[in-house]
C-alpha positions, 0 to 999 in steps of 0.5 A: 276905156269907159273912163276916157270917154268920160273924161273926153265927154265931160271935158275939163269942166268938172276938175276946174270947178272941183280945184278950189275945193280940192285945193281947200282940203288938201291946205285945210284938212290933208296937210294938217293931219300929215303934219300931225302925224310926222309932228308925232315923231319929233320933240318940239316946242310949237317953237323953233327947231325940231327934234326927231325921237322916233316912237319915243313919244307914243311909249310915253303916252302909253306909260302916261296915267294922264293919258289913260284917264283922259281915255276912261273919262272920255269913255265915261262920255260916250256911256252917256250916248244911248242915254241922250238917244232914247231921252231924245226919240221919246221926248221927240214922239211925245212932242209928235202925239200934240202936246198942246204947245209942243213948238214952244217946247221945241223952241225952248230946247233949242235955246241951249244950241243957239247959246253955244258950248262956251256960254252954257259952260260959263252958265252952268258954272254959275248954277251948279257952285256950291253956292249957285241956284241949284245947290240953294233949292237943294239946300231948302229942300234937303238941308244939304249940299251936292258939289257938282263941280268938286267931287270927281265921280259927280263932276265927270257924270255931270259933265257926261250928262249936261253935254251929251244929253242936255245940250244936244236935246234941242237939236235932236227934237228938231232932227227927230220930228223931221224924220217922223214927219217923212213918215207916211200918216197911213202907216200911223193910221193902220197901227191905230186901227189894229190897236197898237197904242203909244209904246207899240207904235213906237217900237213897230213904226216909228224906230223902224222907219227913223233907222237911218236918222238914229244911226246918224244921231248915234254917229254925230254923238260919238264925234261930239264926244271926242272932237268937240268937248274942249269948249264946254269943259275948259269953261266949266270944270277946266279938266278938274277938279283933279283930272276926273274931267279931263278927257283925250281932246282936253289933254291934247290942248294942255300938253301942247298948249299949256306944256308946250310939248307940241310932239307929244299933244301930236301923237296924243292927237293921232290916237283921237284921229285914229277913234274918229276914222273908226267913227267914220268907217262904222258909219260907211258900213252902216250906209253900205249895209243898208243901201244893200 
């Protein structure tokens, strides 16, 4: 009954101006995950008619080596979250002590998301070559020569590294000082009054009081890590060398791209879309809990 009477107070206002939106996302985002799944079952090309194969498919990605090491390498990715987190906060409260030029800083880091993933993958790939600029100074210093982008344990860290912390750095400063900034200043007055230097205020005050926004560091991470990693890797490594960089949201574009086995990308596809709902479900917990 409550609903009826809202729907006869409100009128039809709110459904007509809410239809170009729910019109957008059903074309945009519904479908295409439908079609996805339903893609999963079926042999196709990207091209011509389908094929229905049922599960066969999801049993040869099961029993498929790529697969599973596009998993463990993306796995190796998100080891790297907690690291780009503290990096992140720390550097963001040192910043927030006044630094002497700390805008200028915070400027400066940001210049990585500005660039974009592709160009920075395309300028990372210049630097760390065996005869790039990084390897020239480690050359006069050491005498030696670290192949970042050829031996494959160096080559997945660095990519983990360059990706999850670097890049997000200048982003994260600016989200971080945001969120101390909404802290109130008698609370940073009180911790200096009873004694609580740097470390201290930092674990009792700051961190506490930033719950919210490192919950959603941690939640942005971790989409950025599955969904959002293609760009940066086919432009530095190219899922090489071998397949120590090939992650789960590569491997969807060069089975369904390079291969033109469509069917098979899907069902890549919906193991990714099942990883990015427990993703989004933690994260409404996450919300659920705290606002209780």
């Amino acid at each position: 009954m409550s609903h009826r009477r809202g729907l006869e107070r409100d009128g039809a206002a709110p459904y007509i101006f809410l239809a170009p939106l729910l019109a957008l996302l059903a074309a945009f985002m519904i479908y295409p995950v439908v079609m996805n799944v339903i893609t999963s079952f079926t042999e196709w090309k990207g091209y011509g008619p389908w094929k229905w194969i049922g599960l066969a498919n999801y049993r040869t990605m099961i029993a498929d080596g790529q697969f599973w090491t596009s998993i463990k390498n993306t796995a190796l990715m998100v080891l790297y979250i907690p690291l780009s987190t503290i990096v992140t906060i720390l550097i963001a409260a040192f910043l927030r002590e006044g630094i002497g030029g700390w805008k200028a800083y915070r400027a400066i880091l940001y210049i990585p998301n500005l660039l974009g993933y592709v160009l920075m993958g395309v300028i990372f790939s210049i630097y760390l070559r065996d005869e790039g600029a990084l390897n020239m100074l480690i050359r006069y210093f050491t005498g030696s020569t670290v192949r970042f982008l050829i031996t494959p344990i160096i080559a997945i860290n660095t990519v983990g590294f360059l990706l999850v912390v670097f890049l997000h750095l200048g982003f994260g400063l600016i989200y971080f000082l945001a969120a101390m900034n909404g802290i109130d200043s008698s609370i940073y007055e009180a911790a200096l009054i009873d004694g609580a230097g740097f470390w201290r205020t930092m674990f009792k005050v700051t961190i506490p009081s930033v719950r919210f926004a490192l919950e959603f560091w941690v939640v942005f991470n971790f989409i950025e890590v599955f969904a959002r990693m293609f760009s940066f890797i086919h432009t530095l490594t190219q899922g090489g060398p071998g397949y120590s960089t090939f992650t789960l949201e590569y491997g969807i574009f060069i089975t369904g791209f390079s291969k033109f086995k469509v069917g098979y990308s899907s069902a890549w596809s919906v193991v990714l879309f099942f990883f990015c709902a427990l993703i989004s479900i933690a994260q409404i917990r996450l919300m659920k809990r705290r606002d209780a």
